[in-house]
C-alpha positions in Angstrom: 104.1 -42.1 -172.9 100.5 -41.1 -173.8 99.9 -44.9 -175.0 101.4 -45.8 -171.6 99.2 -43.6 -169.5 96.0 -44.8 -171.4 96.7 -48.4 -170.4 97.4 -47.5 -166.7 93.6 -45.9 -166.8 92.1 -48.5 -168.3 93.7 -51.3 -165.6 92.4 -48.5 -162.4 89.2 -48.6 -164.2 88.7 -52.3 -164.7 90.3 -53.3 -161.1 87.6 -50.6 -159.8 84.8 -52.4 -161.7 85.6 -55.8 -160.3 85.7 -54.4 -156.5 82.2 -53.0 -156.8 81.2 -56.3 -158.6 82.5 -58.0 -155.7 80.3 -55.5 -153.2 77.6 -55.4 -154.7 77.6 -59.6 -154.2 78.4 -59.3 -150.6 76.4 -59.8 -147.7 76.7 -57.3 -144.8 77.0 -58.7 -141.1 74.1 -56.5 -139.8 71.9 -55.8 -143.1 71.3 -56.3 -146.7 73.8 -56.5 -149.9 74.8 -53.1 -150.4 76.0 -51.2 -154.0 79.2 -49.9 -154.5 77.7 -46.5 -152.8 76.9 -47.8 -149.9 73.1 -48.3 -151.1 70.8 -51.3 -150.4 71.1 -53.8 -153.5 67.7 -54.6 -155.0 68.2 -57.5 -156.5 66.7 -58.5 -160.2 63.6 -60.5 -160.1 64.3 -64.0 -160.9 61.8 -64.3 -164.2 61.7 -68.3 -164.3 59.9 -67.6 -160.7 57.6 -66.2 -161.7 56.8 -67.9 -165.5 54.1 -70.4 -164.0 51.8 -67.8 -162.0 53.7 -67.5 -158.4 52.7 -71.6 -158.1 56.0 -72.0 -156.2 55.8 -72.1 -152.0 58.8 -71.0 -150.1 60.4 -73.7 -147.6 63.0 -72.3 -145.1 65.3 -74.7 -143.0 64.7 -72.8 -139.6 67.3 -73.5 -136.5 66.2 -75.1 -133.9 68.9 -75.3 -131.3 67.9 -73.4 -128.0 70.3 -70.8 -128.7 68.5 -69.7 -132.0 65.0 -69.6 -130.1 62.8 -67.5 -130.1 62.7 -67.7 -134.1 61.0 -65.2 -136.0 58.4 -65.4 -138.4 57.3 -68.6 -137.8 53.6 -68.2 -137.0 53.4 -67.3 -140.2 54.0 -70.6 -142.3 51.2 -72.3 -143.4 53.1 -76.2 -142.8 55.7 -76.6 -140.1 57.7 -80.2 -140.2 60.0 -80.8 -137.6 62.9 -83.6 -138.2 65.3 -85.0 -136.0 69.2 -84.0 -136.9 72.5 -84.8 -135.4 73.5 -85.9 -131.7 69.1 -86.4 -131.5 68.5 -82.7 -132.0 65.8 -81.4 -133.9 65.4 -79.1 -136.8 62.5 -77.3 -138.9 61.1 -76.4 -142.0 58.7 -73.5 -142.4 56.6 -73.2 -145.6 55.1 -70.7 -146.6 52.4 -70.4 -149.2 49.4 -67.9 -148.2 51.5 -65.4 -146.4 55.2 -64.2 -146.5 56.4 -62.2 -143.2 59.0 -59.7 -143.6 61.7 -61.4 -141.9 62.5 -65.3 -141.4 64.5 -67.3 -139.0 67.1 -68.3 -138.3 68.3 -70.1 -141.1 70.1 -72.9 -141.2 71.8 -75.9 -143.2 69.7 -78.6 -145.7 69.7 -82.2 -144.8 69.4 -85.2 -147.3 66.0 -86.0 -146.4 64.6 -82.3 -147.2 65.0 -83.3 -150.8 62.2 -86.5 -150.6 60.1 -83.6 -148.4 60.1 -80.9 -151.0 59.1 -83.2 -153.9 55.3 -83.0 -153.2 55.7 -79.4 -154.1 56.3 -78.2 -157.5 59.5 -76.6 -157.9 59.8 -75.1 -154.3 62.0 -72.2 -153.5 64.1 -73.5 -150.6 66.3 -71.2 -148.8 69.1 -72.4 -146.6 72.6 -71.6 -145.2 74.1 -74.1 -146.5 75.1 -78.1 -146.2 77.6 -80.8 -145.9 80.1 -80.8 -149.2 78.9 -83.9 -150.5 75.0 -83.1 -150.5 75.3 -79.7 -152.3 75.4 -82.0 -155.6 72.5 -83.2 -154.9 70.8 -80.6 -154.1 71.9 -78.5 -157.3 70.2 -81.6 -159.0 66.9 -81.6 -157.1 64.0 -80.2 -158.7 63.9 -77.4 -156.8 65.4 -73.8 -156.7 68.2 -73.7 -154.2 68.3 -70.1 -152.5 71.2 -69.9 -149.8 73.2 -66.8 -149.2 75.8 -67.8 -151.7 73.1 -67.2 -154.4 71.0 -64.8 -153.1 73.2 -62.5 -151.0 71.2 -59.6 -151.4 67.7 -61.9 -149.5 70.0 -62.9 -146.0 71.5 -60.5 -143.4 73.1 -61.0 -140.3 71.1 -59.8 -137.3 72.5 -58.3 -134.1 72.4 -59.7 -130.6 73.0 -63.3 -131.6 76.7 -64.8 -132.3 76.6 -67.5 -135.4 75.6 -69.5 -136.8 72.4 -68.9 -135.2 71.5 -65.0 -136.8 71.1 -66.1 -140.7 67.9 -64.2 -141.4 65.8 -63.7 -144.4 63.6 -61.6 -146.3 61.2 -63.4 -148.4 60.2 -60.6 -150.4 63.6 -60.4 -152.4 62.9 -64.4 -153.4 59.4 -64.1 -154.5 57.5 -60.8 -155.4 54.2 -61.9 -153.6 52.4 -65.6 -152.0 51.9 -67.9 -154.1 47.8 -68.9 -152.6 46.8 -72.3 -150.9 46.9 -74.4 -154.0 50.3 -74.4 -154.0 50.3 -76.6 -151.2 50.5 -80.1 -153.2 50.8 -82.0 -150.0 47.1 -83.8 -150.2 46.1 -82.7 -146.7 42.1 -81.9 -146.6 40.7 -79.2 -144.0 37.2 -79.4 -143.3 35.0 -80.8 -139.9 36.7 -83.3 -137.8 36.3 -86.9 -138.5 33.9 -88.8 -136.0 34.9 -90.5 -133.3 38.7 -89.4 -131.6 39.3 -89.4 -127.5 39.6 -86.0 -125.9 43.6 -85.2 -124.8 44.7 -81.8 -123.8 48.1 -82.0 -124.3 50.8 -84.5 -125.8 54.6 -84.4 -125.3 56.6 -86.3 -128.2 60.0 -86.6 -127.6 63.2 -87.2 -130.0 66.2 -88.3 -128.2 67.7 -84.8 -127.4 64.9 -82.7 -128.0 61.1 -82.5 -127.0 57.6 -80.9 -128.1 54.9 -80.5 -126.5 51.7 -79.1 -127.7 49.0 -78.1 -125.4 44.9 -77.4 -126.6 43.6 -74.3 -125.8 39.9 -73.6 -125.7 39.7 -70.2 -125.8 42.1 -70.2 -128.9 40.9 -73.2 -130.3 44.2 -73.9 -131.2 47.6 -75.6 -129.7 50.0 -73.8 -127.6 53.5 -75.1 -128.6 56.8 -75.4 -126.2 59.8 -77.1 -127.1 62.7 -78.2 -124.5 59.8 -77.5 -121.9 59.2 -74.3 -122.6 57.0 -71.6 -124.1 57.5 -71.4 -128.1 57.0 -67.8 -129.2 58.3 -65.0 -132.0 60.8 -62.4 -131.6 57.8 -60.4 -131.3 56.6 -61.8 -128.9 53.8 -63.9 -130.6 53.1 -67.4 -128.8 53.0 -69.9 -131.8 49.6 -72.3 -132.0 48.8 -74.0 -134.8 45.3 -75.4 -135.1 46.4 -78.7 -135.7 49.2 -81.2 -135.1 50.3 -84.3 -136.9 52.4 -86.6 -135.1 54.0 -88.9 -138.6 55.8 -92.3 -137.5 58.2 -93.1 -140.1 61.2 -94.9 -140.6 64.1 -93.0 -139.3 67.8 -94.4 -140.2 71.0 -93.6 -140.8 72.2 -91.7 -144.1 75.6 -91.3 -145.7 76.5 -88.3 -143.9 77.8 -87.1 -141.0 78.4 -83.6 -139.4 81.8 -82.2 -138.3 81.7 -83.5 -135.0 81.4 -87.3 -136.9 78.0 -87.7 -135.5 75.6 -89.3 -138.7 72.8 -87.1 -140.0 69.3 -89.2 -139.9 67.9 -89.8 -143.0 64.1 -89.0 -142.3 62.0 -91.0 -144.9 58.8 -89.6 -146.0 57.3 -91.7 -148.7 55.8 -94.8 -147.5 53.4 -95.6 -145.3 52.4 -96.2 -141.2 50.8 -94.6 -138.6 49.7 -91.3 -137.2 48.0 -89.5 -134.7 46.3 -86.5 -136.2 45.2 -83.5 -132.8 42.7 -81.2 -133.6 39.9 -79.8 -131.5 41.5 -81.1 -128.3 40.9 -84.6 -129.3 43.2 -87.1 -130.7 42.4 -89.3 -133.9 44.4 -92.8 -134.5 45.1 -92.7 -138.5 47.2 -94.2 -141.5 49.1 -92.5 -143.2 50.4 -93.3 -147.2 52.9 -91.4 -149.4 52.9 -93.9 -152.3 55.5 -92.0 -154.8 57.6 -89.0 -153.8 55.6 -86.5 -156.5 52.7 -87.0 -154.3 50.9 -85.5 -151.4 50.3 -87.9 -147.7 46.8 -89.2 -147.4 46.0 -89.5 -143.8 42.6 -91.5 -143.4 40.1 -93.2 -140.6 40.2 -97.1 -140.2 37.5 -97.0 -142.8 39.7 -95.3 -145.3 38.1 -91.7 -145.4 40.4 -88.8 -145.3 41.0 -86.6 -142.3 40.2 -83.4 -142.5 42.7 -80.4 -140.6 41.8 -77.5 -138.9 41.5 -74.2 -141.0 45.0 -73.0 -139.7 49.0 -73.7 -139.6 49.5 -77.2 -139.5 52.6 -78.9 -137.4 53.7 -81.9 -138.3 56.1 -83.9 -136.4 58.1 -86.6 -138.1 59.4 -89.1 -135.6 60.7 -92.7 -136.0 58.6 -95.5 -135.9 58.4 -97.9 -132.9 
């Protein structure tokens, strides 16, 4: 009987074990992982993270669907791309390198093209909700650190006021301890003076087939006001988003293996090549070539004479949209 009783503990103390295992992995809908007490999780530091110096920037897919709008922490990232997605919508990626806000988001699902994106950078912490079945093979072999919530419970949280899929959020600070600095953006732009020459224009609207941008100069800023879908982009708090320059990329845009549930096909984005930009900064407008010659490197934007283009000291937007 005593043998009996000693193996009835010892199952009620392994099954109890396992269930605050399995809470302590858990996200909660409207905060942070908790312990089995009910406690906010803190999750262990990731030490390969942090092995070569902090050199690796953050890059978080950000929803961009009107219902997810106004985003938060976005006037924070140092590069913005925007891409088109399904049924002509658009998506973003925020990356982050000189700053980390508290809070980011929403976020939302990877796309095949992302992976060609992130390869300037070295070994980039991504963070996403997610992605089509077939893709998540590829990204586990990217070289890149995949962070979605499946991995990192304890860095998402479900905020209030918002149904899903649009109130992913997360907290940057539980991926990396601190910013990693400006030199761990390996994408080859160049800030400095503007280039000579360029024809003033106050604002430009670039459009993608179900989605539109529109970026407006402001003097007393000396920066561009952005809207999207015609209207005012801002923060959850309240913050009008302006970044001091904006690079509209023409690149070859064409269909990928993919599809979403609704059977419409995911664009596949392509990044490394070559073709031509317009580069706005200073409320003028510069005609320039772009080149991406191998996936590890950065895009050179240059003048007809081959010089680089300098950005703007500031966030940088750059819209990737398909060539004519």
């Amino acid at each position: 009987m005593a043998r009996q009783r000693r193996a009835s503990m010892t199952v009620v103390l392994l099954a109890a074990t396992a269930t605050a295992a399995l809470a302590a992995g858990c996200t909660n809908e409207h905060g942070p992982a908790q312990d089995g007490r009910g406690r906010p999780q803190t999750p262990v530091p990731n030490q390969s993270k942090q092995s070569a110096g902090g050199a690796h920037v953050l890059a978080v897919k950000i929803d961009n669907a009107p219902a997810a709008r106004p985003q938060t922490g976005l006037d924070s990232a140092d590069v913005v791309y925007a891409e088109q997605v399904e049924g002509g919508l658009s998506r973003l990626m925020a990356v982050y390198a000189s700053t980390l806000p508290k809070v980011v988001g929403p976020v939302r699902s990877a796309r095949e093209s992302d992976l060609e994106l992130l390869r300037q950078f070295h070994d980039p912490l991504l963070a996403f909700s997610g992605a089509q079945h077939k893709l998540l093979p590829l990204i586990d072999s990217a070289p890149l650190q995949a962070e979605p919530p499946e991995k990192a419970s304890a860095a998402y949280f479900r905020g209030t006021g918002r149904p899903a899929p649009h109130n992913l959020y997360l907290r940057p600070a539980r991926l990396m301890p601190s910013p990693p600095g400006m030199n761990a953006l390996t994408t080859g732009f160049h800030y400095g003076a503007a280039p000579a020459g360029g024809k003033p224009e106050n604002t430009r609207t670039i459009r993608y087939p179900s989605a539109g941008f529109t970026f407006t100069w402001s003097a007393s800023l000396h920066h561009y006001l952005v809207s999207m879908d015609g209207r005012p982009t801002v923060t959850t708090d309240g913050k009008r988003v302006a970044p001091a320059t904006v690079v509209l990329q023409y690149v070859k845009v064409r269909q990928s293996a993919f599809h979403d549930v609704l059977g419409n096909n995911t664009p596949y984005t392509e990044t490394v090549g070559s073709g031509k930009a317009q580069v706005l900064r200073d409320g003028r407008v510069y005609d320039v070539s772009w080149q991406r010659g191998k996936a590890t490197g950065g895009t050179q934007f240059t003048t007809k004479d081959g010089k680089p283009v300098d950005f703007a000291k500031g966030q940088v937007w750059v819209v990737l949209a398909k060539a004519k």
